[in-house]
Biotite code that builds the C-alpha atoms (Angstrom):
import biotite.structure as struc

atoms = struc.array([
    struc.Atom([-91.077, 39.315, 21.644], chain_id="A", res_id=1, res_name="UNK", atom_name="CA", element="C"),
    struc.Atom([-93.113, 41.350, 19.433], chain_id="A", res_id=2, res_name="UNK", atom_name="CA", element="C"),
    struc.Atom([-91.332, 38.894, 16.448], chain_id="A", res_id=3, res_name="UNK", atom_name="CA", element="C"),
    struc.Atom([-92.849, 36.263, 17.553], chain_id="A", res_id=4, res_name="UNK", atom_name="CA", element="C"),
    struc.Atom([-96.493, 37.601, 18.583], chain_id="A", res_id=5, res_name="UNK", atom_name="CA", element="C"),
    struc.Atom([-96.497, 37.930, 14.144], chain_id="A", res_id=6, res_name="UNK", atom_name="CA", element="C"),
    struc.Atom([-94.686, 34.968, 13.130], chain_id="A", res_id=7, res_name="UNK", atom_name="CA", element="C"),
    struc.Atom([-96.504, 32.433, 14.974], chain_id="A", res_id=8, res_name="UNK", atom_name="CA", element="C"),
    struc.Atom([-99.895, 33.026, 13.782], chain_id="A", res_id=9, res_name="UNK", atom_name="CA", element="C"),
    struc.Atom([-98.529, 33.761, 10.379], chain_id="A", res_id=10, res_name="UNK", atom_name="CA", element="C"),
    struc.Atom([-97.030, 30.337, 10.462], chain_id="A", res_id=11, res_name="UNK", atom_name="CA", element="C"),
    struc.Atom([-99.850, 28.324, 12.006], chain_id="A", res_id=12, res_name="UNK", atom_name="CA", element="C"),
    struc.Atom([-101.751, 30.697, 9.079], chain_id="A", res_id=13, res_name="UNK", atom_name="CA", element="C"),
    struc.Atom([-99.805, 29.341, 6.325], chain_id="A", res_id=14, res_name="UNK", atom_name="CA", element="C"),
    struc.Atom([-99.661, 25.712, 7.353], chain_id="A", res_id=15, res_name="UNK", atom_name="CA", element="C"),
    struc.Atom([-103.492, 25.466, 7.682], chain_id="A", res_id=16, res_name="UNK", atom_name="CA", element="C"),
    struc.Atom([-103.420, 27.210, 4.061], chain_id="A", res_id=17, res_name="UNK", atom_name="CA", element="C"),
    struc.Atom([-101.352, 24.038, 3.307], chain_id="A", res_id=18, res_name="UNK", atom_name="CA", element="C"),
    struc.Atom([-103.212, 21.292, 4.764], chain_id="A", res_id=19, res_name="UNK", atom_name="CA", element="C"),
    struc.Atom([-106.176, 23.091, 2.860], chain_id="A", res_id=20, res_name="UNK", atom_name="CA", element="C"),
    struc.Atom([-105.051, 22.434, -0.321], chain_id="A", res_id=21, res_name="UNK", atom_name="CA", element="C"),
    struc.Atom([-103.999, 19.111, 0.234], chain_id="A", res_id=22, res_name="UNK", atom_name="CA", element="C"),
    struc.Atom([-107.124, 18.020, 1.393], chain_id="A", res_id=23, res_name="UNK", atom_name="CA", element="C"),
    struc.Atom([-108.856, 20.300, -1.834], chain_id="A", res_id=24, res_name="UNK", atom_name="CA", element="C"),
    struc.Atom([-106.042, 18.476, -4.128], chain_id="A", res_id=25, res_name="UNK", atom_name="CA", element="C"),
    struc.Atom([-106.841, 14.749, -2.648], chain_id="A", res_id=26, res_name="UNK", atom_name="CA", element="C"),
    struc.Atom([-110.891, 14.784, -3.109], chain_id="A", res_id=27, res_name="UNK", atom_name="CA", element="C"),
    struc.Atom([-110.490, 16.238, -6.277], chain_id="A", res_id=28, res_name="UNK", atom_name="CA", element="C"),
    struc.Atom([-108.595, 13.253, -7.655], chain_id="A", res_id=29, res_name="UNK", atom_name="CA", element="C"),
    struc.Atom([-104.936, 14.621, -7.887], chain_id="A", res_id=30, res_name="UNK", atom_name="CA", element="C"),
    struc.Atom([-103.152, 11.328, -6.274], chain_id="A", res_id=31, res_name="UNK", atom_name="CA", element="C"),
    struc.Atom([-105.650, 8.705, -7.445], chain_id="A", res_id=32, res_name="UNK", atom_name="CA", element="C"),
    struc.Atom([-103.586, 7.706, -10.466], chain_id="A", res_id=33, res_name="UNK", atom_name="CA", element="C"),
    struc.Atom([-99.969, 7.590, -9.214], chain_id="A", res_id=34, res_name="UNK", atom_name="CA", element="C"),
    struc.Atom([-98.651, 5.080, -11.353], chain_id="A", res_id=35, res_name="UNK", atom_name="CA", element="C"),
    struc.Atom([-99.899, 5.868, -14.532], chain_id="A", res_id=36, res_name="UNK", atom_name="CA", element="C"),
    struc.Atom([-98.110, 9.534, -15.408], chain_id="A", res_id=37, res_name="UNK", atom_name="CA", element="C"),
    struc.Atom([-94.570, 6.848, -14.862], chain_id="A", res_id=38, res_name="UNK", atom_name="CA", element="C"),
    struc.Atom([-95.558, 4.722, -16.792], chain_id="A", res_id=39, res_name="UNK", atom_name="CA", element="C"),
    struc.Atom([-96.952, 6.987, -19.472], chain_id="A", res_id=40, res_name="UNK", atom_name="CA", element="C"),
    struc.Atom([-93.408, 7.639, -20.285], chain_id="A", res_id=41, res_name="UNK", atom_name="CA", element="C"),
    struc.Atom([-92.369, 4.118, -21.297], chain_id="A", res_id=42, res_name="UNK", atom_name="CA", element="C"),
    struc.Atom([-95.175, 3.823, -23.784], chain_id="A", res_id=43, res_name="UNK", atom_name="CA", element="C"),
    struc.Atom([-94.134, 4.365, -27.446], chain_id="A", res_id=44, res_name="UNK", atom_name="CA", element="C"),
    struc.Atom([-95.731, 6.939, -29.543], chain_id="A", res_id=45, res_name="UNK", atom_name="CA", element="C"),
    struc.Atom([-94.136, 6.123, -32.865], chain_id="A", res_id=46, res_name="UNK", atom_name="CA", element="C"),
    struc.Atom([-97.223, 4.563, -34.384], chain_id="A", res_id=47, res_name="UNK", atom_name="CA", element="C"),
    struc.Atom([-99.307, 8.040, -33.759], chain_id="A", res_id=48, res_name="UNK", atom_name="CA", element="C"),
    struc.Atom([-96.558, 10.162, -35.745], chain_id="A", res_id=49, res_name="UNK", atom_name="CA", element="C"),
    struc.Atom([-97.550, 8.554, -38.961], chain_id="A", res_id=50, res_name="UNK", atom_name="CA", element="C"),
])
């Protein structure tokens, strides 16, 4: 019992740690642009070598 009395504020701990940095990741930008990093890949870089 005494287990549990540590793991269950350590987990509700680390999930609000989580949810923190999601919300810190979202309003600063991170998932605004989720299209262009794939699509960044098919673009062809040859002409920038030269």
């Amino acid at each position: 019992m005494n287990g549990l009395a540590l793991l269950i504020p350590l987990a509700l701990l680390m999930g609000s740690i989580g949810l923190i940095g999601f919300f810190w990741a979202l309003r600063r930008g991170q998932f605004d642009d989720l299209d262009g990093a794939a699509n960044r890949i098919l673009i062809d870089d040859e002409d920038r070598a030269g």
